[in-house]
KEGUZA-893714 format. One line per 3 residues: their letters; for each residue x, y, z of N, C-alpha, C. Coordinates in Angstrom, 3 decimals, padded with zeros to 6 digits, m for minus. Atoms other than C-alpha are relative to their C-alpha. Layout:
BEGIN
A) X Y Z X Y Z X Y Z  ...;
END
This chain:
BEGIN
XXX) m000.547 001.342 000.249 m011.471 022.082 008.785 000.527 m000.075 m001.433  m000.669 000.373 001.127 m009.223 021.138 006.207 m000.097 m001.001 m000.426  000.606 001.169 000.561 m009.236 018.035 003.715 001.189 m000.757 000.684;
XXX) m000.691 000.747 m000.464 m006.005 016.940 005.571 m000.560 m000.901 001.049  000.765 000.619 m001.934 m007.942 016.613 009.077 m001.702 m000.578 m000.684  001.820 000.941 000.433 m011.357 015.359 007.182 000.542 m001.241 m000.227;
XXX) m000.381 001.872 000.282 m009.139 012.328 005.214 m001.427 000.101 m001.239  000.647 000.596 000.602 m010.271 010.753 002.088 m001.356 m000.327 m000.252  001.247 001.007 m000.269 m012.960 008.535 002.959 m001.149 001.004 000.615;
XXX) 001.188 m000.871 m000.440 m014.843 011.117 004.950 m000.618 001.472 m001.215  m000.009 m000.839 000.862 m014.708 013.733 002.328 m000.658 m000.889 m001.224  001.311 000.763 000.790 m016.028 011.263 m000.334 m001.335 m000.371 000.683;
XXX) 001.197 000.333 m001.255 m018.807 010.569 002.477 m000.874 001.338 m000.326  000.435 m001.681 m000.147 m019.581 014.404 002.653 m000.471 000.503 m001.169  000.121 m000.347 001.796 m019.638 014.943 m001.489 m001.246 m000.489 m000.520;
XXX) 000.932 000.656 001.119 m021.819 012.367 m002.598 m001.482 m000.381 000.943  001.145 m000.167 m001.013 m024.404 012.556 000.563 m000.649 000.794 m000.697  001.348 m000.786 000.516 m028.095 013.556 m001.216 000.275 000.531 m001.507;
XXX) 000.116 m000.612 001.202 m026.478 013.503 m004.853 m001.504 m000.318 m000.711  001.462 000.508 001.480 m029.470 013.403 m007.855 000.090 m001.319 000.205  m000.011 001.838 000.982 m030.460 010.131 m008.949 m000.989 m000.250 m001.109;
XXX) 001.240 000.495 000.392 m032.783 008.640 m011.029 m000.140 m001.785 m000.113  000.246 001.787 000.063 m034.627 005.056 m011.416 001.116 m001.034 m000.428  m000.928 001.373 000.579 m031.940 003.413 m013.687 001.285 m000.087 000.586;
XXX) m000.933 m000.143 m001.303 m029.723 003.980 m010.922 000.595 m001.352 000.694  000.385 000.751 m001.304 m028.895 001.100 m009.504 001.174 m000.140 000.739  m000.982 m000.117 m000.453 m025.418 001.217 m007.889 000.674 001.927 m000.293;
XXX) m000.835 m001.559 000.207 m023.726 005.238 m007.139 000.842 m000.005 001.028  m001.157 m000.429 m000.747 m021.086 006.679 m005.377 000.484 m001.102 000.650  m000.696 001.073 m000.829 m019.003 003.886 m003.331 000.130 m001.135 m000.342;
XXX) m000.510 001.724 000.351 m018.502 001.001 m005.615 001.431 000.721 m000.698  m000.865 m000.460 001.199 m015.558 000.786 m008.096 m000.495 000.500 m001.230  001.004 m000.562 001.039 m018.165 001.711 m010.749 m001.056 000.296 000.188;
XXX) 001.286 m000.200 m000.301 m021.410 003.263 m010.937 m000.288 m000.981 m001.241  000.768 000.844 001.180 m023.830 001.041 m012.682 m001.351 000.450 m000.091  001.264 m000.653 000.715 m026.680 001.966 m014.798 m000.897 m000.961 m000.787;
XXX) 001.022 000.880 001.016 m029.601 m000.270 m015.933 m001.576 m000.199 000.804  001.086 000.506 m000.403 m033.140 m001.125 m015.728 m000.110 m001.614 000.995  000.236 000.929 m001.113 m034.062 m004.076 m012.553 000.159 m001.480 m001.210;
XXX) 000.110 001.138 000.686 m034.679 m006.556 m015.383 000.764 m000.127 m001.617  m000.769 000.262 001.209 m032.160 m005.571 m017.956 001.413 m001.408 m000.025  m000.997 001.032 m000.188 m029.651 m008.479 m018.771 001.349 000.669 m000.300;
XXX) m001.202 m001.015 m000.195 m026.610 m005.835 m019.245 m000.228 000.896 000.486  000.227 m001.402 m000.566 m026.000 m002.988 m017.181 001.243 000.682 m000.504  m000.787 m001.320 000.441 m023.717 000.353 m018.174 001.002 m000.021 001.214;
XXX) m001.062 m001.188 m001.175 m020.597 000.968 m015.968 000.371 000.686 m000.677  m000.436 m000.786 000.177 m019.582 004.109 m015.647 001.217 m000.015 001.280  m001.201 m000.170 m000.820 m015.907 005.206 m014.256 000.897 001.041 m000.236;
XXX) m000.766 m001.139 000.774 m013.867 008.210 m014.072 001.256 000.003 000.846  m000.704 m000.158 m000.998 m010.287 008.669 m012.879 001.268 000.593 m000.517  m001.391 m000.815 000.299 m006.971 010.519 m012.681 001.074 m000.267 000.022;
XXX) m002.002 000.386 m000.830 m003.316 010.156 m012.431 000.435 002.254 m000.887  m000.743 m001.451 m000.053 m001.525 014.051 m011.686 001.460 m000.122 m000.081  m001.015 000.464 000.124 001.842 014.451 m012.147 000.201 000.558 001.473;
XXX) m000.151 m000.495 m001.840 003.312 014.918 m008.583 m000.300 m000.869 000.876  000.399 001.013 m001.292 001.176 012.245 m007.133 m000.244 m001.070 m000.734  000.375 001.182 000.734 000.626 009.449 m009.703 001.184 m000.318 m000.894;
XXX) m001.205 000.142 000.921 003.752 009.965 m011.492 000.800 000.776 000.307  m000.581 m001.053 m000.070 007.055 011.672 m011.578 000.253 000.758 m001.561  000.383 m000.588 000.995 007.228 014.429 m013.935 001.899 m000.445 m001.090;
XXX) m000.800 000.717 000.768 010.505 012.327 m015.387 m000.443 m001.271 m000.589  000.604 001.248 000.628 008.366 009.445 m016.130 m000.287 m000.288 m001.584  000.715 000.313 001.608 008.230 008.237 m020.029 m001.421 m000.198 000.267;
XXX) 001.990 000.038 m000.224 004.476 009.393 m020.514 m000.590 m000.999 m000.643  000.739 001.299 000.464 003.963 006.293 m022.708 m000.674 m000.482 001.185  000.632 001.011 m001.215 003.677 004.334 m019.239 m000.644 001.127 000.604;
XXX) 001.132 m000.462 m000.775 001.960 007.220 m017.987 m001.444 m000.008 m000.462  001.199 000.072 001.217 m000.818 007.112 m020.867 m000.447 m001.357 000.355  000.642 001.892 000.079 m000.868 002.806 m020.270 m000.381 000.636 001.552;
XXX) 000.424 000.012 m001.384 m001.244 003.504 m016.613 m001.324 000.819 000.214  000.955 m001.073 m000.535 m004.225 006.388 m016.473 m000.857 m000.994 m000.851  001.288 000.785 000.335 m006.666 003.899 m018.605 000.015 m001.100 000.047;
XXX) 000.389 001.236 m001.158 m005.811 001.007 m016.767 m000.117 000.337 001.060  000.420 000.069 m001.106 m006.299 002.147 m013.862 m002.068 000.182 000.235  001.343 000.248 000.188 m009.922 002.714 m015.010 m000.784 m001.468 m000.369;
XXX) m000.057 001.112 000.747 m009.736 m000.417 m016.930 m000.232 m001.050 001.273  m000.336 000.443 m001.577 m008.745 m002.014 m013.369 m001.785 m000.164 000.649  001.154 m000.122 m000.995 m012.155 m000.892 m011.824 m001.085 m000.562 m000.673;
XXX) 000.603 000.584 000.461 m014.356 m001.862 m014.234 000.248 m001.416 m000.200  000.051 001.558 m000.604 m012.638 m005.555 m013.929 m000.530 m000.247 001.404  001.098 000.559 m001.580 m013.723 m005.154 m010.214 m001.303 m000.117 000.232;
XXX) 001.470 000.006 m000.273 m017.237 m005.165 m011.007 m000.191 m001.144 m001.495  000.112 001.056 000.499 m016.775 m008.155 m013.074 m000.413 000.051 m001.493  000.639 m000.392 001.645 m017.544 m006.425 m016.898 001.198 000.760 m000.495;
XXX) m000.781 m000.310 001.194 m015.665 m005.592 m019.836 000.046 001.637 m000.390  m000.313 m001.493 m000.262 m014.576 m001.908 m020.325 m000.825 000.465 m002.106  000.208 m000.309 001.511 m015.935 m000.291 m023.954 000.610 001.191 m000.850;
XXX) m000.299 m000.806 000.565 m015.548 003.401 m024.638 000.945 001.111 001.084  m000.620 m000.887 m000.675 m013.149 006.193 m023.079 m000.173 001.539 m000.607  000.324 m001.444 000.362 m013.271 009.819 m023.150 001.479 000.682 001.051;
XXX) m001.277 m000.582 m000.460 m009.552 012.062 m022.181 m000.307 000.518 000.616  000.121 m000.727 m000.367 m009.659 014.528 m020.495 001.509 000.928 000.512  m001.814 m000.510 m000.237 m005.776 016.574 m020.796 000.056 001.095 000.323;
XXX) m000.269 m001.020 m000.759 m004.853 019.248 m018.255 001.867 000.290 m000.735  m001.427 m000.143 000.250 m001.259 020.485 m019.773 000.289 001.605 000.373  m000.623 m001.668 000.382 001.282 023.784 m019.463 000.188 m000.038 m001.431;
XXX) 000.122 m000.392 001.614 001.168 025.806 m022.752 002.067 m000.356 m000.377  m001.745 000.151 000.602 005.375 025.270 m022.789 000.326 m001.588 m000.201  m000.214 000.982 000.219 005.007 021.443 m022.861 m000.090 m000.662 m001.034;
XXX) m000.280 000.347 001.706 006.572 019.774 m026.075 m001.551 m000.833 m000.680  001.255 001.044 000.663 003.924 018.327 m028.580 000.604 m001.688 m000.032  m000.406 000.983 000.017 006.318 015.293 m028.664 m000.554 m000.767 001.308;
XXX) 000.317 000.708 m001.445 005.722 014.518 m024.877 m001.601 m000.341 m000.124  001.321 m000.008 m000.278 001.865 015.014 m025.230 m000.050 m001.429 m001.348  000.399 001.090 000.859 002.198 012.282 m028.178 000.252 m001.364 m000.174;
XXX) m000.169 000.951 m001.118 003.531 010.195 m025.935 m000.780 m000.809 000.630  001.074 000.587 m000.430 001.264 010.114 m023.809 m001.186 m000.690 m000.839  001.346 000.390 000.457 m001.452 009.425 m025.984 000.582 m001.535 m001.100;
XXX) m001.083 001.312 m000.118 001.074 006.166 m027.472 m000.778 m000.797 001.067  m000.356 000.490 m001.042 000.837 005.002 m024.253 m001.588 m000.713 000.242  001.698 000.351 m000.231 m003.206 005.555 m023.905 m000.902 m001.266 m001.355;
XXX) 000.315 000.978 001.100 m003.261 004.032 m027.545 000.093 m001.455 000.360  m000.560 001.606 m000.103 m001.819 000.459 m026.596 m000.573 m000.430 001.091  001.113 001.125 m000.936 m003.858 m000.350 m023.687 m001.207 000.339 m000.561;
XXX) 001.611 000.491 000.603 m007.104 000.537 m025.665 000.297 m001.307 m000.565  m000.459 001.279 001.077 m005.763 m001.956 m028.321 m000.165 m001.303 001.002  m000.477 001.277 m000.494 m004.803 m004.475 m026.027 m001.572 m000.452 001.013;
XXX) 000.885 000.764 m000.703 m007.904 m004.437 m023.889 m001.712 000.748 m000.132  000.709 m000.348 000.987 m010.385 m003.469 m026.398 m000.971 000.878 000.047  000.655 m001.731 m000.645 m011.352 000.676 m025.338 m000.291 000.351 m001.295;
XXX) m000.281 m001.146 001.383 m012.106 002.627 m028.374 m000.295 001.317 000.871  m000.320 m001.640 m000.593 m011.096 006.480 m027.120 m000.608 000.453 m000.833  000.846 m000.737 000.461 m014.282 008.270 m028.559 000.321 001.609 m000.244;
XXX) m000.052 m001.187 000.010 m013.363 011.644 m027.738 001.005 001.167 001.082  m000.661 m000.197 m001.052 m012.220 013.934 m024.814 m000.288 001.921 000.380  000.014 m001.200 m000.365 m011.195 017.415 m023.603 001.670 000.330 000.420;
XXX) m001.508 000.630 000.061 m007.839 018.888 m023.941 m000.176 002.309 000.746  000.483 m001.300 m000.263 m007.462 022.507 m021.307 001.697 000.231 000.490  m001.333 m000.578 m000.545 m004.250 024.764 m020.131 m000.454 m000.482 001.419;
XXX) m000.237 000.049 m000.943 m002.704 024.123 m016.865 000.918 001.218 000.406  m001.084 m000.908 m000.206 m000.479 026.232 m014.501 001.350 m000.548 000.633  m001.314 000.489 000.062 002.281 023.929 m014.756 000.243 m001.103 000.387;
XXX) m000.267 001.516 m000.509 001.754 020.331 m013.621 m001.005 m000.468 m001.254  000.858 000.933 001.003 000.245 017.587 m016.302 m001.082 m000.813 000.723  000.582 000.842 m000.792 m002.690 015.693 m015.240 m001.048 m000.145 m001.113;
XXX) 000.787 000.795 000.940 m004.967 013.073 m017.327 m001.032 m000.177 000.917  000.500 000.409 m000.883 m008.102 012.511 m016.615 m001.100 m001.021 m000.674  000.689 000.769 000.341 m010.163 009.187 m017.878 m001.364 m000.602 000.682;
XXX) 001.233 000.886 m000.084 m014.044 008.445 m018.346 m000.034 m001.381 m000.982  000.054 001.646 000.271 m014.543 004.614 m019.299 m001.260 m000.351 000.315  000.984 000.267 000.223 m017.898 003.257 m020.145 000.301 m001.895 000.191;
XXX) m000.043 001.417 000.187 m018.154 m000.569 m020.001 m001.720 m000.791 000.127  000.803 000.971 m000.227 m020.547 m003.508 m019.229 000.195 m001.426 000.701  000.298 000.854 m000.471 m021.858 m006.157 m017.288 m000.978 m001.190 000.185;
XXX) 001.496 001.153 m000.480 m024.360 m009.212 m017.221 m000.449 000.459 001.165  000.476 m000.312 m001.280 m026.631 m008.178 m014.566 000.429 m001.392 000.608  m000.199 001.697 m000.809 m026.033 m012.161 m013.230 001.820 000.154 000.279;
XXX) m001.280 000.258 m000.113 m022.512 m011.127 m013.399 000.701 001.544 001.207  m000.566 m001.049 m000.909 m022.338 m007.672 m011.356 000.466 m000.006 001.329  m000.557 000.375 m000.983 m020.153 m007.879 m008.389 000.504 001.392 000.860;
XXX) 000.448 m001.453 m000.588 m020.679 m005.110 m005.818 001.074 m000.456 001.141  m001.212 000.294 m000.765 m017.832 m004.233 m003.031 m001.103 m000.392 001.748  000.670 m000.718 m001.441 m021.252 m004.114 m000.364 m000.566 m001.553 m000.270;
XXX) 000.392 000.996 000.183 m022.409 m007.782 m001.334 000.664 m001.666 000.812  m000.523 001.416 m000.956 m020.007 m010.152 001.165 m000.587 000.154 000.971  000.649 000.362 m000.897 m021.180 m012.113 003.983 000.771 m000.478 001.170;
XXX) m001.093 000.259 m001.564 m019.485 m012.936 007.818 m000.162 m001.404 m000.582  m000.496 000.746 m000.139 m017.729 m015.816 007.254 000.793 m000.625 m001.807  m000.549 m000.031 001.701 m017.001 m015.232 003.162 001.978 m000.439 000.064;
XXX) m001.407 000.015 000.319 m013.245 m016.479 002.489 000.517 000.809 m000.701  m000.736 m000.975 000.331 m010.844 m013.546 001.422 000.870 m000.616 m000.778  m000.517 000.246 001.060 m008.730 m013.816 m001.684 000.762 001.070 m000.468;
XXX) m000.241 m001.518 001.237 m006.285 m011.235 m003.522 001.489 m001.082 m000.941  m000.941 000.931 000.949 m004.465 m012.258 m006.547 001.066 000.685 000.315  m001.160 m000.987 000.178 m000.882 m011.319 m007.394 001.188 m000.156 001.254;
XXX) m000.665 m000.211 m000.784 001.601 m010.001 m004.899 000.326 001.324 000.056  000.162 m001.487 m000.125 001.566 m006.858 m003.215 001.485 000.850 000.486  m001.036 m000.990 m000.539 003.960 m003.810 m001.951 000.856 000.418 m001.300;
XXX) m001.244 000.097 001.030 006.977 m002.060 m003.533 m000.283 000.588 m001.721  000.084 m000.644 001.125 005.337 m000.690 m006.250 m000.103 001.437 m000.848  m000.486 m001.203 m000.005 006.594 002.399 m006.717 001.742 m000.242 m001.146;
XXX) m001.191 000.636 000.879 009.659 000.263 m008.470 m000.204 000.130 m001.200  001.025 m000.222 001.388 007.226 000.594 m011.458 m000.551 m000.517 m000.159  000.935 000.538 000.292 004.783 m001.815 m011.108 m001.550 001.070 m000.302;
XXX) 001.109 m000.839 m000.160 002.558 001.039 m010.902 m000.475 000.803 m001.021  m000.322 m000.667 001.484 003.084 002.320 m014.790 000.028 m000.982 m000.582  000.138 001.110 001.626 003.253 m001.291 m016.371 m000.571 m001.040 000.581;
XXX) 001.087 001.401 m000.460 000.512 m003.459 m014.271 m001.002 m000.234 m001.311  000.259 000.527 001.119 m001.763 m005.411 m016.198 m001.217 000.375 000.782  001.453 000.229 m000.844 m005.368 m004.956 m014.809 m000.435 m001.178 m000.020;
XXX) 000.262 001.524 m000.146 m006.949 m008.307 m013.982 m001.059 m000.159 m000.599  001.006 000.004 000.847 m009.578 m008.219 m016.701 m000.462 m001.580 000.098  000.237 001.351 000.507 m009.371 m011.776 m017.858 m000.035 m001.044 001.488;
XXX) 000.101 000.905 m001.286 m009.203 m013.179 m014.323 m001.264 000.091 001.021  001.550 m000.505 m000.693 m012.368 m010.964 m013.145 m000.859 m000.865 m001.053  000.912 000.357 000.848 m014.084 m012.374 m015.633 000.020 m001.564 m000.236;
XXX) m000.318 001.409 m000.036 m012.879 m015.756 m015.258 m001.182 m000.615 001.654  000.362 000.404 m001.358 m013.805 m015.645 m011.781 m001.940 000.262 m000.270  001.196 m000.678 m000.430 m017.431 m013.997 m012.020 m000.848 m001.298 m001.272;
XXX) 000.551 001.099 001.067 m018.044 m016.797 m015.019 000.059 m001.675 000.792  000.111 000.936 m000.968 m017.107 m019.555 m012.593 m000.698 000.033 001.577  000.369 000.442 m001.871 m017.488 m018.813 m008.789 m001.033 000.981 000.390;
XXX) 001.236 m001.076 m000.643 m019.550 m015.680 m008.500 000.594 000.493 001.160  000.386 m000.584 m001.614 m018.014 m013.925 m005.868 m000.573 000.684 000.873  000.520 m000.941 m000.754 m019.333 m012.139 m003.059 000.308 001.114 m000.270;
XXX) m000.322 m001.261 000.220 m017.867 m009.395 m003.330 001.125 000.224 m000.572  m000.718 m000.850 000.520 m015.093 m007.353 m004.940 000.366 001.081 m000.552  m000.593 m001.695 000.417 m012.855 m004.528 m005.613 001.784 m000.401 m000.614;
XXX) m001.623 000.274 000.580 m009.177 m003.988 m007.206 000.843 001.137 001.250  m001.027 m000.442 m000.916 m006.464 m002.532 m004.814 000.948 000.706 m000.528  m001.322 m001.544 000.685 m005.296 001.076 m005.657 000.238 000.304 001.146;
XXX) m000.943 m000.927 m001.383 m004.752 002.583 m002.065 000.440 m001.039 000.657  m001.018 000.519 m000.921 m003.189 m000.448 m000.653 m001.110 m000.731 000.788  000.791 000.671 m000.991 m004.877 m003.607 001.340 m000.683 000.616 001.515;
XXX) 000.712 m000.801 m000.975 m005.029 m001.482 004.226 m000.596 000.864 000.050  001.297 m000.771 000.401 m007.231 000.513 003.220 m001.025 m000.190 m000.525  001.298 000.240 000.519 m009.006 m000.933 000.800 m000.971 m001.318 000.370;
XXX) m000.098 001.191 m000.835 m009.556 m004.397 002.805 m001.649 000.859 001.043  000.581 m000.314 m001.022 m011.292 m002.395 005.479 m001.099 001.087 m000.656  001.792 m000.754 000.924 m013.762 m000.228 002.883 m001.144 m001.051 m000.735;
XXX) 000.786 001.251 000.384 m014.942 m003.910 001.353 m000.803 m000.796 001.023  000.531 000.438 m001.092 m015.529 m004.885 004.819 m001.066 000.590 000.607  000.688 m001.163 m001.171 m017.457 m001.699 005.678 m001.321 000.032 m000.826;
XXX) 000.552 000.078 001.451 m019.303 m001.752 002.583 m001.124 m001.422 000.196  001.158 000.836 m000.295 m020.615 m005.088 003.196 m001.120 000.008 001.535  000.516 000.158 m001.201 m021.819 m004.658 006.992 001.018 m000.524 000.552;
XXX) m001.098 000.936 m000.005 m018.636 m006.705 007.532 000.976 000.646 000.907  m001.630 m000.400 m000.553 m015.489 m006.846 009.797 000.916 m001.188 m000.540  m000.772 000.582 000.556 m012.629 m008.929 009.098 001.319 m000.471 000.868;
XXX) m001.139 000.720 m000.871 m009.872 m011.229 010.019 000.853 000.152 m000.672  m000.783 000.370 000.527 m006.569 m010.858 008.338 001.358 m000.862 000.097  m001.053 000.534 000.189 m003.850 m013.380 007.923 001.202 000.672 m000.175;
XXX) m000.904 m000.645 000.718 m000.770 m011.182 007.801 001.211 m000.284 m000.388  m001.785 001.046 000.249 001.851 m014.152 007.620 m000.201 m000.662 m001.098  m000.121 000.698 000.986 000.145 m014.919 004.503 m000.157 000.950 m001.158;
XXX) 000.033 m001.302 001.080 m000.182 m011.548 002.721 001.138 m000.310 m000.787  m000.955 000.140 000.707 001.632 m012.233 m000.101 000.486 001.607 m000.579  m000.737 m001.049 000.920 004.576 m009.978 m001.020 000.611 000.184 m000.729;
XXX) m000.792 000.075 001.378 006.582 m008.685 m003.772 001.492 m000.189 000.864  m001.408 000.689 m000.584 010.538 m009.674 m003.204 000.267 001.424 000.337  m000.896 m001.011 m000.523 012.414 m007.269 m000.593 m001.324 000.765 000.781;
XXX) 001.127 m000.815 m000.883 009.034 m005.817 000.583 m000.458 m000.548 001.583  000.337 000.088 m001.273 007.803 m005.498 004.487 m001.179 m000.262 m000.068  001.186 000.052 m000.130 004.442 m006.450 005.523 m000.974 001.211 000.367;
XXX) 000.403 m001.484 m000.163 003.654 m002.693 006.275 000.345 000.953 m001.556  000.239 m000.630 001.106 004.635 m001.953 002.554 m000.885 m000.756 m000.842  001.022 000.471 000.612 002.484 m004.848 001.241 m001.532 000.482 000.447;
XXX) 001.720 m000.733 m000.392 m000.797 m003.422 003.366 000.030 001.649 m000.776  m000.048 m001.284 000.249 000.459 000.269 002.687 000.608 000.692 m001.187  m000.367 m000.914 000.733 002.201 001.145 m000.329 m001.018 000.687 m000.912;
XXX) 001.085 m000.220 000.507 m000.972 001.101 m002.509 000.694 m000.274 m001.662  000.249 m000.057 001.181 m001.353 000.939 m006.350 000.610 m000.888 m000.354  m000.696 001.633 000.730 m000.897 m002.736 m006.746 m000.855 m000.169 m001.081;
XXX) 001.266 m000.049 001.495 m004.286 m003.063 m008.897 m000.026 m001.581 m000.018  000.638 001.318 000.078 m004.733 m006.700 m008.165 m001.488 000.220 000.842  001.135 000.032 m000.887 m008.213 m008.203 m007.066 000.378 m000.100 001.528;
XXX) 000.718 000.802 m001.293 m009.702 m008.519 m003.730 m001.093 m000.689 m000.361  001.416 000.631 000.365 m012.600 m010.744 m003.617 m000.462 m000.483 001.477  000.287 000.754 m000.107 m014.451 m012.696 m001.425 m001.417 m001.256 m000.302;
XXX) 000.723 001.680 001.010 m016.184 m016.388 m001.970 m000.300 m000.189 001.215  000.708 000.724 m000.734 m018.537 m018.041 m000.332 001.283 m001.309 000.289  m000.805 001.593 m000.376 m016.573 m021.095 001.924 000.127 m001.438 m000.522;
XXX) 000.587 001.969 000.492 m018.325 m024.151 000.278 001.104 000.144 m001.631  m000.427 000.345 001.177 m016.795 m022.890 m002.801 001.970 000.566 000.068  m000.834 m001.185 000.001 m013.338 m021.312 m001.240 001.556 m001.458 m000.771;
XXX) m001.064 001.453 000.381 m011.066 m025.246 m001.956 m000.109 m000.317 m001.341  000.034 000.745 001.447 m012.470 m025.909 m005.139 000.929 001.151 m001.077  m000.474 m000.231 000.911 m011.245 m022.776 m006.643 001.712 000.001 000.412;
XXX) m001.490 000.305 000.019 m007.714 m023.129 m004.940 000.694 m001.024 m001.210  m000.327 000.745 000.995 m007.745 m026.015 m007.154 000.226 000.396 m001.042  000.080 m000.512 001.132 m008.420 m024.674 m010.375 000.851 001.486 m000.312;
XXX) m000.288 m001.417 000.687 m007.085 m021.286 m010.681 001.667 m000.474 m000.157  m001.308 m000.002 000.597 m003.579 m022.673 m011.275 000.143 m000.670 m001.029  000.106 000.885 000.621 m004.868 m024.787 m013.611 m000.361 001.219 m001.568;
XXX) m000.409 m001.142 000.598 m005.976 m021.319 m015.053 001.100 000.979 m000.439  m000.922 m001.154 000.095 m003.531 m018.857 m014.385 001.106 m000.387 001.198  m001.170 000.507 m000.697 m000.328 m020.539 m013.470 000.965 000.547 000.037;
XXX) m000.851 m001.033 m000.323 001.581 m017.865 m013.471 m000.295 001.299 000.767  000.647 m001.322 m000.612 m000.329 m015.482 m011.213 m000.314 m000.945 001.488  000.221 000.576 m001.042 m000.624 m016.464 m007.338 m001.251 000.356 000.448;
XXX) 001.062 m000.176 m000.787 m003.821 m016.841 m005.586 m000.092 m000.050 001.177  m000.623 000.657 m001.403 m003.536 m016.746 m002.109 m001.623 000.674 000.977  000.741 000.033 m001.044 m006.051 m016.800 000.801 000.131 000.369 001.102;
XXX) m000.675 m001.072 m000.690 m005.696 m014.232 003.135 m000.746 000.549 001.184  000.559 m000.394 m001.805 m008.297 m014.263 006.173 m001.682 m000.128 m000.567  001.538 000.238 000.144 m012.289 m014.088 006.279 m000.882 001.699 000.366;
XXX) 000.940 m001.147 m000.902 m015.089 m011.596 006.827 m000.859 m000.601 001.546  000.639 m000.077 m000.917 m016.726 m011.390 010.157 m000.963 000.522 000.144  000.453 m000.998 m000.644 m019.249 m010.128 012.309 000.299 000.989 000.772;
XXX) m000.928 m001.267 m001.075 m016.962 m007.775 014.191 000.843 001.274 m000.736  m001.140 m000.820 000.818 m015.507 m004.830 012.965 001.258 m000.308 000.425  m001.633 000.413 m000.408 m011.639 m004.865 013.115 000.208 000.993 m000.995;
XXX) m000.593 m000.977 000.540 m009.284 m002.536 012.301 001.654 m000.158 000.207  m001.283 000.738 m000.105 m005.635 m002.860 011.146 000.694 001.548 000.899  m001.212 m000.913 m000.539 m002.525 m001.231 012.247 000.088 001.673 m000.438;
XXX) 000.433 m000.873 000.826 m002.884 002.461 011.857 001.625 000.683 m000.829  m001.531 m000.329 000.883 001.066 002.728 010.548 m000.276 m001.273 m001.540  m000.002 000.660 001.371 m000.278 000.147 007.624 m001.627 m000.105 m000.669;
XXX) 000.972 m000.653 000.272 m003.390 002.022 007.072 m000.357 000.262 m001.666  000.311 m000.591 002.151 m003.189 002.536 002.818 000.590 001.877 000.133  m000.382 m001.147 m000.112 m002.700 005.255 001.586 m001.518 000.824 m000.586;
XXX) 000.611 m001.136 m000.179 m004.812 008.409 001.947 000.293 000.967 m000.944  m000.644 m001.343 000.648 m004.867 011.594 m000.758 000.133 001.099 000.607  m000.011 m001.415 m000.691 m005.249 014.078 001.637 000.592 m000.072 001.478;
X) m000.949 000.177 m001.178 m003.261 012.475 004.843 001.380 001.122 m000.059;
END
C-alpha cells in the first residue's frame, strides 16, 4: 500500500497511534495544536509545527517574501484555532546549494514581518542542503488560558456552525497574503466560548467533516449559504483549501446574540452561519471533498 491509496487522514491515524506521552500532556496528535500543561495550570504551552514545499505550497516563481509571511502564518493560523496567542518560532530551511543568498533573504523578510506584526520572536532554527526544491519548515510555541482552550473534539449535536471570511479561489493569492484570524479567535474565546474550533487549510470539505468526527459529531451543511469569494463555485469554496479562516461552533442560546455583535466588531469581515452539528454522521460530496496531500 501506498500513501496515495492510504490518504491523509488515515496515515496521520497510523503515525501517531501509541506515540510516548507523558502527564503534562493534555491534548496530542489531532488538534490544531498540541497543548502542554499541568490539570490546574491557568496557561497552557501550544506547540505547532508546519511546512510549506515549493511544488505544493508555492510556485517556485513566487516572491519568497510572501512565501516567508505565509509559512509562519500558517502556524500562526493554528494556534488562533485553539484560541491563544503565538510566542516563539524556530526555522527550519531545506535549500539547493545553487540558490542565490538574495532569494534566501527574502524569504526570511517575509518571515520577519509577520513575527513583527503578530508578535513571534524567531529564536533560532536549522538551515540543511536540499536536492533541488526549497521547503520551510516552522515550530511555533504559544499560549493559552486554560478557561480559554478550544479543542476541535469539544462540539455538541445541535452546536450552530460558523466560518468567518469567504472561501474558494485561493490560489489567486489569498494563500501568500491571508491574515490569520488571531484577533477574532481571541475575540471570540473572550466573549462566547466556543465549542469547538479549527482554521481551514484543506478546504471546508474536509476540514468541516474532521471537526465533526473529532467531536462524536455529524453535521448539516447549508451549501446556499457557504459564503464565497467573487467568481468562485460552491465545489471550489468546499474544495480549494488554504483559506485559513475560522470554523467554530457555538452553543444555540448564544448563536443570535453574536450575529449581532460581531459586526459591531469586525465590520469588515463576514460572519456567516453555515449549518449545525448532529447526531448523524454525514458526509459531503466526494468531488468537494478538500484537499488531500497524498490523493
Amino acid at each position: 500500500m501506498n500513501l496515495k491509496s492510504l490518504g491523509e487522514d488515515r496515515l496521520i491515524a497510523a503515525l501517531t497511534r501509541g506515540l510516548p506521552s507523558r502527564s503534562d500532556v493534555r491534548v496530542a496528535a489531532g488538534d490544531d495544536c498540541a497543548v502542554i500543561g499541568g490539570p490546574r495550570d491557568l496557561r497552557w504551552r501550544l506547540l505547532k509545527t508546519d511546512a510549506v514545499a515549493e511544488g505544493v505550497h508555492f510556485l517556485p516563481t513566487e516572491d519568497l517574501r510572501r512565501v516567508g509571511w505565509k509559512a509562519l502564518c500558517r502556524a500562526i493560523s493554528d494556534i488562533a484555532a485553539m484560541g491563544g496567542v503565538p510566542e516563539h518560532a524556530l526555522i527550519a530551511l531545506a535549500a539547493p546549494p545553487t540558490m542565490e543568498v538574495a532569494q534566501v533573504q527574502a524569504l526570511y523578510a517575509g518571515l520577519r514581518r509577520a513575527a513583527r506584526k503578530f508578535g513571534v520572536a524567531i529564536v533560532g532554527g536549522e538551515t540543511t542542503r536540499s536536492q533541488g526544491r526549497l521547503s520551510v519548515t516552522v515550530t511555533l510555541t504559544g499560549s493559552v488560558e486554560r478557561a480559554h482552550c478550544v479543542l476541535r473534539s469539544t462540539g455538541r449535536a445541535g452546536d450552530v456552525l460558523f466560518v468567518t471570511g469567504r472561501l474558494g479561489g485561493s490560489i489567486a493569492g489569498h494563500h501568500l497574503d491571508f491574515k490569520p484570524r488571531l484577533t477574532e479567535a481571541r475575540w471570540l474565546v473572550e466573549h462566547y466560548r466556543p465549542r469547538a474550533m479549527m482554521d481551514l487549510s484543506d478546504g471546508l470539505g474536509a476540514d468541516l467533516p474532521r471537526l465533526a468526527k473529532a467531536s462524536g459529531c455529524g453535521y448539516l451543511l447549508d451549501e446556499s449559504a457557504v459564503p464565497k469569494n467573487r467568481n468562485c463555485t460552491i465545489a471550489q469554496a468546499l474544495g480549494d483549501g488554504e483559506d485559513y479562516e475560522l470554523l467554530f461552533a457555538i452553543a444555540p442560546r448564544e448563536a443570535t446574540r453574536l450575529e449581532s455583535s460581531w459586526p459591531k466588531a469586525f465590520p469588515k469581515l463576514p460572519l456567516t452561519r453555515i449549518g449545525t452539528l448532529t447526531g448523524k454522521i454525514t458526509a459531503l460530496r466526494r468531488k468537494s471533498a478538500g484537499y488531500d496531500h497524498f490523493a
